[in-house]
N, C-alpha and C positions, 0 to 999 in steps of 0.2 A: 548616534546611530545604534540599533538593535542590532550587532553584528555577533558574529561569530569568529574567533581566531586559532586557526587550525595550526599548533606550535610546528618551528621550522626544524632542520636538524636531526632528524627522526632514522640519521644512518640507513638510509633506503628499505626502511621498513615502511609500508604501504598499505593501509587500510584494503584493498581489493585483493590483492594477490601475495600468496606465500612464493619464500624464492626458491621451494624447491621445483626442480628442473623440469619436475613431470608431475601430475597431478591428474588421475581421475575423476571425473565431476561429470554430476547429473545435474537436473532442474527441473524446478516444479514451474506449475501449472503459470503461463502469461497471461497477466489481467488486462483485459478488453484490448489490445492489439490485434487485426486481424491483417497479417502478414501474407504474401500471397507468394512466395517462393518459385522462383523461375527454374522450372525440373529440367530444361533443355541442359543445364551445365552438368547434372550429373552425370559422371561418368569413372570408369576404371583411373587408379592412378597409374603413372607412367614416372622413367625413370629423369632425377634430372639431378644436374648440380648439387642442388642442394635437398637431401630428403628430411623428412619427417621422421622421427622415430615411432609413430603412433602407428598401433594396427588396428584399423579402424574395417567395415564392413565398405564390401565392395558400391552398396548405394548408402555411400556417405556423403557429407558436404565439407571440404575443407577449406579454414579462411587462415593467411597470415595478416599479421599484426607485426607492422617494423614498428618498434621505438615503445618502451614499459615506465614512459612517463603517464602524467594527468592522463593524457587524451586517449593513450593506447589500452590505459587501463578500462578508461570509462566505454571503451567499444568493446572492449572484451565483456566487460560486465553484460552491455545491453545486449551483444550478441545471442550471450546464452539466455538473457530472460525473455529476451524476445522472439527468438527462433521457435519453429511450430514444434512442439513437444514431441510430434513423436519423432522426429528430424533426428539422423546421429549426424553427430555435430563433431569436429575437430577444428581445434585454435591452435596456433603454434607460432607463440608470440618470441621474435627476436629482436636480442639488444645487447650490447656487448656488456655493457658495465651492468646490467641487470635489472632488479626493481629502482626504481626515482634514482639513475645516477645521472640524469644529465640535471636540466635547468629545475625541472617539476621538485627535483630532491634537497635542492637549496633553497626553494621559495620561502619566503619573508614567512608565506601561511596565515595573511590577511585576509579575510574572505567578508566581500561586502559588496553590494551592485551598483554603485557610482562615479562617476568620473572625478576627478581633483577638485573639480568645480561644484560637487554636491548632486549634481543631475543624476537621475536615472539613467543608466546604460538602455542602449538599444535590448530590448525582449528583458531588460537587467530581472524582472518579476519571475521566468519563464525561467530563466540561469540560474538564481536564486533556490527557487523551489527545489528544481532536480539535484543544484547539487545539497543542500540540507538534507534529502531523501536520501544519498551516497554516505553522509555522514549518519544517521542513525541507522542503517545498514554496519555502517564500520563502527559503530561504539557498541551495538549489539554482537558483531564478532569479537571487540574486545572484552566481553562479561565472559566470552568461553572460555571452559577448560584448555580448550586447543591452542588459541591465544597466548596464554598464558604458559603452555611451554614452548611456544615460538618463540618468546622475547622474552622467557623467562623472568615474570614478575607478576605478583598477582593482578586478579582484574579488577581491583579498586585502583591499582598504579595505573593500569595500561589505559584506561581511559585517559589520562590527562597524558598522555602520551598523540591522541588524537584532535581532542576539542577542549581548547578554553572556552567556555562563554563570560566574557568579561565586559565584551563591548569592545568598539574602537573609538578615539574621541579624534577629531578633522579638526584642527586649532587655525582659527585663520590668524594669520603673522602682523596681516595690517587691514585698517577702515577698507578700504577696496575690497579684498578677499570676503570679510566679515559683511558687506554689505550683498554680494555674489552668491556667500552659503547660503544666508537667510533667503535668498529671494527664490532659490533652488529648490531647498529643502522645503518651503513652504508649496511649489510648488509640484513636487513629488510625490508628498504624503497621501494626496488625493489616490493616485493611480498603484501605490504601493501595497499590496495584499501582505495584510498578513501571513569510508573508501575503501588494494588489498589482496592478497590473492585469496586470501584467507574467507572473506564474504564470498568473490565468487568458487571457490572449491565449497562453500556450505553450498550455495544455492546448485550447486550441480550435484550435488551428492542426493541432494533429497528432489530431484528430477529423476536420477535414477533408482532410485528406491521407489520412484513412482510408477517403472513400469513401462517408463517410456524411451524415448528414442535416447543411448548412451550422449552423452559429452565428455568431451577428453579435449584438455588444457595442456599445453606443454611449452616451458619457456626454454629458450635455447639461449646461452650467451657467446651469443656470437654476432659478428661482423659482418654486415650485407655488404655486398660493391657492387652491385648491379641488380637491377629489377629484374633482368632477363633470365636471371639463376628461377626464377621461382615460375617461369613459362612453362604452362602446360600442366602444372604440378598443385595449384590452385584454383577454387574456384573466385577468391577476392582475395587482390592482397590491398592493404588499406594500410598508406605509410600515415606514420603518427611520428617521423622524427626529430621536429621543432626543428632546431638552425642546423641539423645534423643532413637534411632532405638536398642539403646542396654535394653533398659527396656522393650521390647519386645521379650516373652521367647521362642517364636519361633525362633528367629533367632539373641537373644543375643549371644553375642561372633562369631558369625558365618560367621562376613564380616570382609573382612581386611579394620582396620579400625580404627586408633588411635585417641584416644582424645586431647586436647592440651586447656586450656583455658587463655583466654588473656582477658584484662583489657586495659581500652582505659577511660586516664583522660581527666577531661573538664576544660579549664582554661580562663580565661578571662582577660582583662586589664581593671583597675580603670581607670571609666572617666580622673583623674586630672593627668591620665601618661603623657599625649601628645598625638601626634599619633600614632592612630590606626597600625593594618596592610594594606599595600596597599590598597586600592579598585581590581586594579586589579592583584593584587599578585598570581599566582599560589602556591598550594599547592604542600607540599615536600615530597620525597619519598628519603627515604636514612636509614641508621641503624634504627634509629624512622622513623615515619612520624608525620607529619603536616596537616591534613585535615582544613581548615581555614572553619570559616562557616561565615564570616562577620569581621570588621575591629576590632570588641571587643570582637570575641567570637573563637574560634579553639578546636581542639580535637586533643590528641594527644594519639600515641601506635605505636607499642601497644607489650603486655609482651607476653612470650611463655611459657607458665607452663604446660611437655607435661605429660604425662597419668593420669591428674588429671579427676576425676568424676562429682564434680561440677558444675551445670547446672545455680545455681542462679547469675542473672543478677546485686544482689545488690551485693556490694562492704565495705568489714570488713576497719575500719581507719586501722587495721595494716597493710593488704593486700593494698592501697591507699596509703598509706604511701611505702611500698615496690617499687611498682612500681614507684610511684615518683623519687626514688633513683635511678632507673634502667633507665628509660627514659628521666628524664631531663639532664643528661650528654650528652645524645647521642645529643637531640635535638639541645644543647646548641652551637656543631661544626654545625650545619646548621644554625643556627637562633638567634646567641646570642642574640636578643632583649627579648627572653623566660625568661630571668632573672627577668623581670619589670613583668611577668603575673601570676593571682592568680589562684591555685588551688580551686574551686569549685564543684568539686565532681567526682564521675566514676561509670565506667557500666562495665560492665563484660559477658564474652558469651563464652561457650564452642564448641569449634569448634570437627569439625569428621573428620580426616587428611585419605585421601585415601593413597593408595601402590604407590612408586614412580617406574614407567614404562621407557622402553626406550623412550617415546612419553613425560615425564614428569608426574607428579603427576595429575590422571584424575580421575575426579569425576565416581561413580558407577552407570551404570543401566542395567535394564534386570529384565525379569521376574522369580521371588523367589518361585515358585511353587515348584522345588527341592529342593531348600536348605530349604522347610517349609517340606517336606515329605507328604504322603500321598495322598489319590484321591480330589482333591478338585473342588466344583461348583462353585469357582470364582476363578480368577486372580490376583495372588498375582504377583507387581511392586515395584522395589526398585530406586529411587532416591535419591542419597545421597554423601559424603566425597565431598560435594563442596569446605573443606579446608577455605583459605581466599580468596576464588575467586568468592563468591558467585553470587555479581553482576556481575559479567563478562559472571561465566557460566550458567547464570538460562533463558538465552534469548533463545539460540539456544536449550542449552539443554532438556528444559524445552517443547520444540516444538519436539523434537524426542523422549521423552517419550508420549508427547500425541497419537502423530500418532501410535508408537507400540500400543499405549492399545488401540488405536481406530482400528486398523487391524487384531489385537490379532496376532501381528506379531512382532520375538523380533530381525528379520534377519534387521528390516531398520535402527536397532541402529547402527553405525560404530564397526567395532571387538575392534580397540583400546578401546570402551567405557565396553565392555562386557567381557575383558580379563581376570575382575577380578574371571572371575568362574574358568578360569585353576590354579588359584593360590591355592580354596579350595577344588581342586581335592588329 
């Protein structure tokens, strides 16, 4: 596979968005979208629960963003490129733990479009595209100056802080598997076409240097409990908050929607083993995986423990120890050198498994206005059950939730992505 592996582990530094709290940002010119903006929502703000710190111009348009994982980020991005330029625009994205602390900030950061089985994901061409287009965005904010005192380190390091391009290699284990890839892959190649706050505060800065309508970004770390705090006080709020969407009593229990939490250990090799792995080694995809992040460092997972609750990131020794048991066997028929590497610690992240469709297991959107009940003066949007495909699908997808809530129109999202409303008919 011609893959891409976006290293995991990245301490909730985030290609799209910087953490500080408040962030002025403009944006230039949107290429060929013609967005058509529903003027009826504008209106005066009004006092509520929960406010905004932003002082924004009386005809302005304000949207929240619950949840500063893949997804919340990827709408935040497309909001501002795609909103009408001269539009003043406010985002005020909240999350308690901040940029990538829930599952989006422990991901493995495999990024390829096919199933186990070698198949092409449903639109996987379409997901692919948009999100490579997020990544040369994020490695062109990593060359900056600005970058570079954000994480202090220059921008020949910060890039490999974002993108390996090493490849990924799919090892099938036995003749069955091995007879399944080939027949997949031969059968894909036909149809197969050849992140940050940091990007979006560029692309806002030089929106407003253009003249045109302000934008202003601002992340709160805080704790939502209720959708109802933000009535009246937006014109869309659009929850992005993976397995977290169920402590939210409007609409707990109410998506099909399972939990599953996995653990992903971090192991390293003692200088005095010899060497490393490869330099240029791809990363392995097979019963475990392999995400290598450097010749002394890899990650490895990851475990499936489904209808668990548990949201926190750290990792019990017994729970570490469990998974150890469970994943270095497997690794061990890929990688026998995994013998010689030390265990070093683990992260942990609860994922939101969407319904599996005839199209495959797709992540959820569409507007929650019915399933929240009653008359409401904002727009409530669901984005969510990205599963383990987060990086994959927060590119494209991520870009056709903006456009709905920028049209106030839930007909642009594909019916496969919406189908999940006939299920809680």
């Amino acid at each position: 596979m011609n893959n891409v592996m976006v290293p995991a582990g990245t301490n909730g530094r985030c290609p799209y968005l910087s953490p500080n709290s408040r962030m002025l940002l403009s944006h230039s010119r949107s290429p060929g979208l013609n967005v058509h903006y529903c003027g009826h929502h504008r209106r005066r703000l009004t006092t509520s629960p929960i406010r905004s710190s932003s002082s924004l111009p009386q005809r302005s348009i304000r949207y929240a963003v619950l949840g500063a994982g893949f997804a919340g980020l990827s709408v935040v991005w497309h909001l501002l490129k795609h909103s009408p330029k001269e539009l003043h625009l406010g985002i005020d994205i909240y999350d308690e733990v901040g940029i990538g602390g829930g599952a989006s900030g422990i991901s493995g950061g495999l990024l390829h479009p096919y199933s186990p089985k070698a198949k092409l994901l449903w639109r996987g061409a379409d997901c692919w595209r948009e999100s490579i287009k997020l990544l040369r965005i994020s490695e062109a904010a990593a060359g900056s100056k600005e970058w570079e005192k954000e994480i202090g380190e220059s921008s020949e390091n910060a890039e490999r802080l974002i993108v390996r391009k090493r490849g990924i290699l799919r090892l099938a284990t036995n003749m069955k598997n091995l007879i399944t890839l080939n027949e997949n892959v031969r059968n894909c190649l036909a149809s197969l076409k050849k992140h940050s706050s940091l990007a979006c505060k560029n692309l806002a800065e030089e929106f407003t240097a253009s003249g045109f309508g302000r934008k202003e970004l601002s992340l709160h770390k805080k704790s939502v409990n209720k959708l109802l705090e933000f009535e009246g006080e937006y014109d869309a709020v659009i929850v992005c908050l993976g397995a977290k969407v169920n402590m939210l009593p409007e609409i707990s229990g109410r998506l099909p929607l399972r939990t599953c939490r996995g653990v992903i250990a971090h192991l390293e090799l003692p200088d005095d083993t010899g060497e490393g792995y490869p330099n240029h080694g791809p990363s392995i995809l097979s019963e475990a995986w392999l995400a290598v992040q450097g010749p002394y460092n890899l990650h490895l997972g990851s475990t499936w423990e489904w209808k668990s609750k548990n949201s926190l990131s750290k990792v019990s020794a017994d729970e570490a120890s469990n998974a150890l048991l469970e994943l270095l066997p497997k690794a061990s028929t890929i990688y026998p050198a995994i013998k010689d590497w030390v265990f070093t610690g683990a992260r942990a992240g609860l994922r939101a498994m969407p319904p599996l469709t005839s199209y495959g297991s797709l992540p959820l959107l569409g507007c929650i206005d019915d399933v929240i009940g009653g008359t409401r003066t904002c727009k409530y949007w669901v984005f969510g059950g990205l599963g383990s495909r987060g990086l994959l699908y927060h590119g494209w997808l991520g870009k056709l939730m903006a456009q709905a809530v920028l049209c106030c129109n839930e007909e642009v999202i594909p019916s496969e992505l919406t189908s999940w409303k006939r299920i809680m008919r």
